[in-house]
C-alpha positions as CSV (number, residue, x, y, z in Angstrom):
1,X,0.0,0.0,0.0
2,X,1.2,3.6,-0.7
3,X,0.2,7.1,1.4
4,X,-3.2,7.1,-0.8
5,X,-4.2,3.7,0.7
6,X,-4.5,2.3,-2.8
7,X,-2.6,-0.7,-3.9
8,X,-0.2,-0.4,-7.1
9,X,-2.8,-2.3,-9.2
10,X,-5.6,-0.3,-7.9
11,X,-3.4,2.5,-9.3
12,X,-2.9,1.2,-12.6
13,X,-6.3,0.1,-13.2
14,X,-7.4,3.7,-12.7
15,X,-5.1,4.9,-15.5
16,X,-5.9,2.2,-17.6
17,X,-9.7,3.3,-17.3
18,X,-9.1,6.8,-17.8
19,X,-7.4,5.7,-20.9
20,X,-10.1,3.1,-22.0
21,X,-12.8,6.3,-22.1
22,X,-10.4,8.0,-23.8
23,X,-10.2,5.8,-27.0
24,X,-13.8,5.9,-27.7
25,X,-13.3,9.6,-28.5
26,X,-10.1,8.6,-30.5
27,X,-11.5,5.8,-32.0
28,X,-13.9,8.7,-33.8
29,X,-11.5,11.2,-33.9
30,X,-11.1,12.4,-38.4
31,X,-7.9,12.1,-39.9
32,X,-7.2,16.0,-39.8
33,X,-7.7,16.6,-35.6
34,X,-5.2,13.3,-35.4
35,X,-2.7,15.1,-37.5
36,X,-3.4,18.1,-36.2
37,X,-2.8,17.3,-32.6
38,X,0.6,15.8,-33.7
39,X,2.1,18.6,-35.4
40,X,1.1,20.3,-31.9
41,X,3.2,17.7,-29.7
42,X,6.0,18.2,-31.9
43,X,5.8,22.0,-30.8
44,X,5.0,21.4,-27.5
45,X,8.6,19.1,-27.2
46,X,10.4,22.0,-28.8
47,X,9.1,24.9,-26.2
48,X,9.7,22.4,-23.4
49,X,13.3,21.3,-24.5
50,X,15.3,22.6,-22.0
51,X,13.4,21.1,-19.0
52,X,13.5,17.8,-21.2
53,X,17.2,17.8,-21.3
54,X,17.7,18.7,-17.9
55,X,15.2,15.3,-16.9
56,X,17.2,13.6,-19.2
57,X,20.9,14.6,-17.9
58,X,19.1,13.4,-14.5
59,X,18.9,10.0,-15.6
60,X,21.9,9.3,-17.5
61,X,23.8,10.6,-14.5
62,X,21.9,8.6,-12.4
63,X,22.0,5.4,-14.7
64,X,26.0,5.7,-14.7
65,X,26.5,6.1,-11.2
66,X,24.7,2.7,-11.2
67,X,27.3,1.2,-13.4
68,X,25.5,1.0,-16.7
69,X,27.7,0.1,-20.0
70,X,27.9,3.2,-22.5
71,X,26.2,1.3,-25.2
72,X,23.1,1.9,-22.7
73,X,23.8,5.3,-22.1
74,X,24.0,5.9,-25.6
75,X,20.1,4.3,-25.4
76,X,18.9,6.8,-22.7
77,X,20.5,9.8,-24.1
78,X,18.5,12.7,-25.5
79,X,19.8,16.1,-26.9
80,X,18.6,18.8,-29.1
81,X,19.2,17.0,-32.3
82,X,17.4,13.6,-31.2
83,X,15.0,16.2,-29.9
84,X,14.7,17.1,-33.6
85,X,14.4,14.1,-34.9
86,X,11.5,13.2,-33.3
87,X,9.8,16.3,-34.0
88,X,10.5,15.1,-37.4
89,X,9.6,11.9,-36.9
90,X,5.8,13.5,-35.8
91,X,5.8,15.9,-39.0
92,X,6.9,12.4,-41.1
93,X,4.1,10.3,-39.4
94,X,1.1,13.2,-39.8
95,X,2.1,13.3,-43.5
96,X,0.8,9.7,-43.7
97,X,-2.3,8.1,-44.8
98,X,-4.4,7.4,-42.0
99,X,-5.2,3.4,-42.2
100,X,-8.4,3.8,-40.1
101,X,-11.5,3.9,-41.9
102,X,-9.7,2.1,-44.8
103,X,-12.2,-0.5,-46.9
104,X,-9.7,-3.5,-47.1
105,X,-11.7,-5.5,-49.2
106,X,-15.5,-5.8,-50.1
107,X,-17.8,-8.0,-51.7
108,X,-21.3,-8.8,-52.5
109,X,-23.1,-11.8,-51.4
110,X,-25.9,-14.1,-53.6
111,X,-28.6,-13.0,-51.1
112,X,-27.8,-9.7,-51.9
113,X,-25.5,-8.4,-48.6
114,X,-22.8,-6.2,-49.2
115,X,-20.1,-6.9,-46.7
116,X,-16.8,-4.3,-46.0
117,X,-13.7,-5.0,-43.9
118,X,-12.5,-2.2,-42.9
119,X,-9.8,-0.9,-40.5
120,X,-10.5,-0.2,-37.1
121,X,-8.2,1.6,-34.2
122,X,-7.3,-1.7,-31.5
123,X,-8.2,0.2,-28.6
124,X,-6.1,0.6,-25.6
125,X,-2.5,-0.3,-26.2
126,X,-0.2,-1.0,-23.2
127,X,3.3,-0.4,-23.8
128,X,6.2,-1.8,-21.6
129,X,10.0,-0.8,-23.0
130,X,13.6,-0.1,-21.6
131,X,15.8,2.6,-21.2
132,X,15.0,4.6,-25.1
133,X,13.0,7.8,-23.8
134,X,12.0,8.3,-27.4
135,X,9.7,5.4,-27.5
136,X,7.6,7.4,-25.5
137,X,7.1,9.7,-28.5
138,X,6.8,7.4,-30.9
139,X,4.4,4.8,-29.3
140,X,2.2,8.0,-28.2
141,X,2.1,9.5,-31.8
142,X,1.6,5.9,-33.8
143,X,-1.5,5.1,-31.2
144,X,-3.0,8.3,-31.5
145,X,-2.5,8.8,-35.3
146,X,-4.6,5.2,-35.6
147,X,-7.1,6.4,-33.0
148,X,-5.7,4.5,-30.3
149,X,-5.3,4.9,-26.4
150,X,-2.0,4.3,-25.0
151,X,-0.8,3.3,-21.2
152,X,3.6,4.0,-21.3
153,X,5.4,2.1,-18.8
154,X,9.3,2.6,-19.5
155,X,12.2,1.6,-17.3
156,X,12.9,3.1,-14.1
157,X,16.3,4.4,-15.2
158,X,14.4,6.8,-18.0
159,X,11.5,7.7,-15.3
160,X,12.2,11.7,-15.3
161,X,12.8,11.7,-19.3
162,X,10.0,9.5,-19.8
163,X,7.5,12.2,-17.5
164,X,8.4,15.1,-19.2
165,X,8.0,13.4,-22.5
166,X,4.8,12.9,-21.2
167,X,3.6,15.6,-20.0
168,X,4.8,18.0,-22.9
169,X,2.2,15.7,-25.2
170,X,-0.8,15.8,-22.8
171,X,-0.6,19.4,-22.4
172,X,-0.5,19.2,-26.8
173,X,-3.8,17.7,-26.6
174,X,-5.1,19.6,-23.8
175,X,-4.6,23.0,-25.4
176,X,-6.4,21.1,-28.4
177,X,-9.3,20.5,-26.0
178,X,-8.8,16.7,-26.6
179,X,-8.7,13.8,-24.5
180,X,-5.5,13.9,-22.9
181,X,-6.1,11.1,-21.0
182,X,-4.9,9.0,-23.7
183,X,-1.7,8.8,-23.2
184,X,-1.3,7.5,-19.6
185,X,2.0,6.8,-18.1
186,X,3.0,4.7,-15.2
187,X,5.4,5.6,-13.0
188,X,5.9,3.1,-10.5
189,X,8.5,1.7,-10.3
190,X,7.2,-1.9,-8.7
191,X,7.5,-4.7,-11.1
192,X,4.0,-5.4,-9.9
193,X,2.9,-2.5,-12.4
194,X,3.8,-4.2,-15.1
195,X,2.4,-7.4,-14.3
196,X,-1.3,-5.2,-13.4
197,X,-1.0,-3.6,-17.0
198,X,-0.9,-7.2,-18.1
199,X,-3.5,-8.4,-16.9
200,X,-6.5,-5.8,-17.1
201,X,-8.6,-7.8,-19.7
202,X,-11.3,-5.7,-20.8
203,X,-9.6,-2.5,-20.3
204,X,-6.4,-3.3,-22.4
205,X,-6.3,-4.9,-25.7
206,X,-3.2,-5.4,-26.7
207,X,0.6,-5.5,-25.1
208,X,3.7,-4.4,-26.8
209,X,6.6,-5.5,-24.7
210,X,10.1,-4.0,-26.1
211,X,13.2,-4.5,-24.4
212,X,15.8,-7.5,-23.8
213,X,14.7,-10.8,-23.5
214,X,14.1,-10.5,-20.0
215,X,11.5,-7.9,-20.4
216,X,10.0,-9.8,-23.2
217,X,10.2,-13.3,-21.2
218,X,8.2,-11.7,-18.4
219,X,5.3,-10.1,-20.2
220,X,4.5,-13.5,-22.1
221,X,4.6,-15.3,-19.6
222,X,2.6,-13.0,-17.1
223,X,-0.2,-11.4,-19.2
224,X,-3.2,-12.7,-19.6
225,X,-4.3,-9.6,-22.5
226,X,-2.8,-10.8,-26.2
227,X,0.7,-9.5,-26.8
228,X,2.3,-8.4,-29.8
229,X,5.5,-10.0,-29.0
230,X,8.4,-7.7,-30.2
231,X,11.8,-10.2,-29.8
232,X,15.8,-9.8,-29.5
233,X,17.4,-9.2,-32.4
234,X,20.1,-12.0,-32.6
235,X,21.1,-11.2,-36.4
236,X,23.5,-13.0,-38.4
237,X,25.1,-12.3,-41.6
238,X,26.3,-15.1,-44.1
239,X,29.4,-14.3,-45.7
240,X,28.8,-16.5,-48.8
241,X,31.9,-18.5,-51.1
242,X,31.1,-15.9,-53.4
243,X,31.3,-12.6,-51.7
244,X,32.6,-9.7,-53.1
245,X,35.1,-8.1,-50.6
246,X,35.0,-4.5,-50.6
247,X,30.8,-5.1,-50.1
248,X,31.0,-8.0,-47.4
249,X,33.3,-5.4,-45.8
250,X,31.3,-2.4,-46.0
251,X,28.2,-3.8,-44.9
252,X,29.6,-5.9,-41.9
253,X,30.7,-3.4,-40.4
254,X,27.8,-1.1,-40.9
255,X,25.9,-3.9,-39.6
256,X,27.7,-4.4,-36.2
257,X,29.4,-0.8,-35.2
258,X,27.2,2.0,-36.9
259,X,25.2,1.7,-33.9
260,X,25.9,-1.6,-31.7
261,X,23.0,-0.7,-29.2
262,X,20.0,-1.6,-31.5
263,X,18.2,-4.6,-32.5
264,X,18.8,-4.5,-35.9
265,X,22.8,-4.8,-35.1
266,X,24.2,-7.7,-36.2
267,X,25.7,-10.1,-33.8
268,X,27.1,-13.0,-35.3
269,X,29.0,-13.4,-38.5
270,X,28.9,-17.0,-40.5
271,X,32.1,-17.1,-42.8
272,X,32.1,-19.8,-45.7
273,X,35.5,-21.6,-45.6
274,X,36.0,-21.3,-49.3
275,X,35.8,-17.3,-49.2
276,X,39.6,-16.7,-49.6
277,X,41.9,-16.7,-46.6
278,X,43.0,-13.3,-47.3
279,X,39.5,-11.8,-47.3
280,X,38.6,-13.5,-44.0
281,X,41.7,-12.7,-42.2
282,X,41.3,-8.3,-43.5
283,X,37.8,-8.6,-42.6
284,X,38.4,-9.8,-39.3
285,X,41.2,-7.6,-38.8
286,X,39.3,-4.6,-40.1
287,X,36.9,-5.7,-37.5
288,X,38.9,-5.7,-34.6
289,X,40.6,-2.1,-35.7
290,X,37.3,-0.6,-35.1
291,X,36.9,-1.9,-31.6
292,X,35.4,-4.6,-32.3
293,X,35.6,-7.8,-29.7
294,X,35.5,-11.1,-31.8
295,X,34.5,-14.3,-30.3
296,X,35.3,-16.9,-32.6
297,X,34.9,-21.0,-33.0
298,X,37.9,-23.0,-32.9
299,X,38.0,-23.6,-36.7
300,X,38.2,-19.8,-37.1
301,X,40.8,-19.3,-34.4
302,X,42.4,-22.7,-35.9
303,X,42.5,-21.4,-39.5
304,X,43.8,-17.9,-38.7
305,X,46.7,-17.6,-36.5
306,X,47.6,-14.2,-37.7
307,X,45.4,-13.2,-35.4
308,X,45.7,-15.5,-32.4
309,X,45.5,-12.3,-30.5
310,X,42.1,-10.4,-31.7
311,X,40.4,-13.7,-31.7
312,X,38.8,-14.6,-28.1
313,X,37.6,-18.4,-28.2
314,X,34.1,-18.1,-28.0
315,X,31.4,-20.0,-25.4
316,X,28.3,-21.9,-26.4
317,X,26.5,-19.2,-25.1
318,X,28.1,-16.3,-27.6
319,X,25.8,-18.1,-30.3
320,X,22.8,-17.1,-28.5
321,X,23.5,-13.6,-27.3
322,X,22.5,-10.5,-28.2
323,X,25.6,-8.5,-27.4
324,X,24.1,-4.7,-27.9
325,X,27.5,-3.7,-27.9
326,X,30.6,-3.7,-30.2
327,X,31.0,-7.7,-29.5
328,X,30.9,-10.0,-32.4
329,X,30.5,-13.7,-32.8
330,X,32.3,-15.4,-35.7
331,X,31.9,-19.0,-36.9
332,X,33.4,-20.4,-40.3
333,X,31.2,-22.8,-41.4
334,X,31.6,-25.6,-43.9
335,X,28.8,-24.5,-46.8
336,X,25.2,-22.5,-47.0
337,X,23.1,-25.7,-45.2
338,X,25.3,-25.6,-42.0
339,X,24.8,-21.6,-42.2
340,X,21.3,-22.5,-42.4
341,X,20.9,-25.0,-39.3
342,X,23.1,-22.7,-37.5
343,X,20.2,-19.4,-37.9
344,X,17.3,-22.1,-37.9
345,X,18.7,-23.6,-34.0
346,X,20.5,-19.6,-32.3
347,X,18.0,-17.0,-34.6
348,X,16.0,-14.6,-33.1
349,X,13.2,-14.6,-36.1
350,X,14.6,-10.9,-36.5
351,X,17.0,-10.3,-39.4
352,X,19.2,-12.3,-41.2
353,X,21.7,-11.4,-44.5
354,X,23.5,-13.0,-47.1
355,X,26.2,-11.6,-49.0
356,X,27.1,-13.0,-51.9
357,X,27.6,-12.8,-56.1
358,X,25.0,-15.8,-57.2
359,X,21.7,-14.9,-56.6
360,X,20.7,-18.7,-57.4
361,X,22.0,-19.4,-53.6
362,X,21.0,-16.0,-52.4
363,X,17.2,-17.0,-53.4
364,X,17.7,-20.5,-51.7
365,X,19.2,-18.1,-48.6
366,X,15.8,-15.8,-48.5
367,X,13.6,-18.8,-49.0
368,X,14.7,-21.0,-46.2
369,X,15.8,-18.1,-42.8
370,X,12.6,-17.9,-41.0
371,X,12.7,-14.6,-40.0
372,X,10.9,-11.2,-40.5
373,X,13.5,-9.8,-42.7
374,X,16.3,-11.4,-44.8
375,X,18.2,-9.5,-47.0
376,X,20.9,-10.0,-49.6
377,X,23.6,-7.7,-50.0
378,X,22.2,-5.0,-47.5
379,X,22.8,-4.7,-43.9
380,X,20.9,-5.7,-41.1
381,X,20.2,-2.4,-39.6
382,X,17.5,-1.8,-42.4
383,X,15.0,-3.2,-40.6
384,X,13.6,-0.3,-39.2
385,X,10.0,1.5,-39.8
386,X,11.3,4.2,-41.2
387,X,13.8,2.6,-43.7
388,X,10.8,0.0,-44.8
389,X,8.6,3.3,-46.0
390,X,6.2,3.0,-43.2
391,X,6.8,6.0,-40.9
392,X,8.1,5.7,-37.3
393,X,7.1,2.2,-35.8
394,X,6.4,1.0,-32.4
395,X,8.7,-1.9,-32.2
396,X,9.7,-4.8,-34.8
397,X,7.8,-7.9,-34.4
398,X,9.3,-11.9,-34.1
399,X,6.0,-13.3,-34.2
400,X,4.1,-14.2,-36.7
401,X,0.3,-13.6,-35.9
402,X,-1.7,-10.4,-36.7
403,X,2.0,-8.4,-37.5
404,X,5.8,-9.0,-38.1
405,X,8.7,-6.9,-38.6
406,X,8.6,-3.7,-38.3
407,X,4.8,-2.6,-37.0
408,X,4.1,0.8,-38.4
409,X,0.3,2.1,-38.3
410,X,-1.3,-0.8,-40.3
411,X,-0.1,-2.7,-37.3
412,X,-1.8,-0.9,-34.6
413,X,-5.7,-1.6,-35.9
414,X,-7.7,-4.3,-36.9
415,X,-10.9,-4.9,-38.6
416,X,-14.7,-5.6,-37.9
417,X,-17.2,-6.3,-40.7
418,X,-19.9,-3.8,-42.1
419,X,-22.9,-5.4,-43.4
420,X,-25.4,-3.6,-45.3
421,X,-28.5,-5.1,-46.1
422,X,-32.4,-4.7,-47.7
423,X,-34.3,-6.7,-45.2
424,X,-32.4,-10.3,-45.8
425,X,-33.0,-12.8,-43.1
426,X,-31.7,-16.0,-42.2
């Protein structure tokens, strides 16, 4: 119990209610006062930047006393030109067709019923994520531009970011005279919270967990509302017989050190053993000149003793990790089919690549990963909402039920059924 005599659920389920009345004004709400009310949170983070910041500064401070790694302070970390981008990132998102309303298909029936899907706003989305502050933003804006409510609960580390986030866009749709209470965010910092958002059936109707797998793990497992599982982003690239150098090279390293923290980082590297010595040896060496930690299989240490001292003999466990960091698993396998087993039994479902010159095993590469995204001859980190043409997105789904990959507005509504009739009967 707290000083109010109410119980941390008690408190949650309040917010979650306010919210809940909230998106039945949403749910109704024309394209225009959506976009509209955007454009005015965008303004709204820009007059309020400097108390932003200063809530900001307060948690990364905070979050490196505790010890933190700086690939997660890089992940907690606003300034004026993140700032920025997310006010462009609201612009980007109002300029976008709004999916609601949209007739997916129709038909006509032999008794005469005419019979629409259309798209329809989810309802009240509950949002659980670590560290990023700017999810806040972009999980607000993408439920409210598909008519949706939205209930934030972020980690405690981003608490003071997260709360001025938050109260810069309710204000927004305050002076708009709209419901503010859609956005709701929770800021206790109990555990308990989360497992209450989980389980409010028939207040929330959906969860979006986004975080490591132990944030994941613990939603699933607890809630009893559907979840759109988001998952780790254990990525691999293929390095093919194949390969042209200069592009394995280029997009390698783009993959794992243009910005280690994300999930669309790769994390392991699979080298065929009949790409040429020389090539494997400068790419692993190019590698580790950019700070890059290799754990590598024996056959990879074995094969390359040039560099007995930038390759670490890696565990069992390095196969399954996803490092976040500028630590990279390498294995040198013996064709394309042990590249495959090796994805189908450590992937994440997330992203996998393949770089090579014959697109006949390329095809054979795309057809067989089971994951949302595969790519040949492009780096991992496109998997993004943004990159894929769909706006900003509210997290980039393993599963394979209702959404996966990157979940942009189409992602965040369903459908119901409009049947129009003359009097038929049954």
């Amino acid at each position: 119990m707290n000083d109010t005599g109410k119980t941390i659920r008690e408190r949650v389920l309040e917010r979650v209610k306010l919210a809940k009345q909230a998106s039945r004004h949403w749910a109704q709400l024309p394209r225009k006062e959506k976009d509209r009310a955007l454009i005015a949170i965008g303004r709204h983070i820009l007059a309020d930047q400097t108390a932003i910041l200063t809530a900001n500064q307060q948690d990364v401070s905070n979050a490196r006393q505790a010890g933190h790694p700086d690939s997660y302070l890089d992940r907690l970390s606003l300034n004026e030109e993140r700032l920025a981008g997310l006010v462009a990132g609201l612009e980007e998102l109002a300029a976008l067709e709004d999916p609601v309303g949209t007739v997916v298909s129709s038909w006509t029936r032999p008794n005469g019923l005419q019979i629409e899907q259309v798209r329809v706003p989810l309802g009240v989305i509950g949002m659980v994520y670590e560290a990023r502050p700017n999810v806040t933003v972009d999980s607000a804006a993408i439920a409210l531009k598909t008519g949706n409510a939205i209930v934030l609960r972020g980690s405690r580390t981003a608490l003071h970011s997260n709360l001025a986030l938050t109260e810069s866009i309710r204000r927004a749709l305050e002076d708009l005279q709209l419901p503010a209470d859609a956005v709701q965010y929770l800021p206790f910092a109990e555990h308990e919270s989360v497992d209450a958002l989980c389980t409010c059936n028939g207040y929330v109707d959906v969860i979006i967990p986004r975080g490591g797998a132990e944030l994941i793990n613990r939603v699933v497992r607890t809630a009893s509302v559907p979840v759109l599982e988001t998952g780790v982003g254990n990525c691999h690239i293929f390095i093919d017989k194949s390969a042209d150098y200069t592009m394995a090279e280029s997009i390698v390293v783009n993959a794992k050190t243009s910005r280690p923290a994300v999930c669309n980082a790769a994390e392991t590297i699979l080298l065929h053993e009949d790409w040429p010595h020389e090539y494997r040896s400068a790419l692993l060496a190019r590698l580790a000149s950019s700070g890059v930690e290799l754990r590598a299989c024996e056959q990879t240490r074995r094969l390359h003793p040039e560099l007995a001292d930038r390759l670490f003999p890696a565990a069992e466990t390095d196969w399954d990790t996803e490092y976040l960091d500028l630590v990279l698993a390498v294995r040198t396998l013996k064709g394309m089919t042990e590249a495959l087993d090796h994805i189908a039994i450590h992937g994440s479902g997330h992203s996998e690549a393949i770089v090579t010159e014959d697109r006949e095993r390329a095809g054979r590469f795309l057809a067989n990963v089971d994951a949302a995204a595969v790519y040949h001859n492009a780096s991992t980190r496109f998997t993004d909402g943004g990159e894929f043409g769909f706006g900003a997105e509210i997290g980039i789904s393993t599963q394979k039920l209702h959404a996966r990959g990157p979940m942009g507005l189409e992602a965040l509504t369903s459908f119901k059924y409009m049947v129009h009739g003359t009097g038929q009967i049954r």
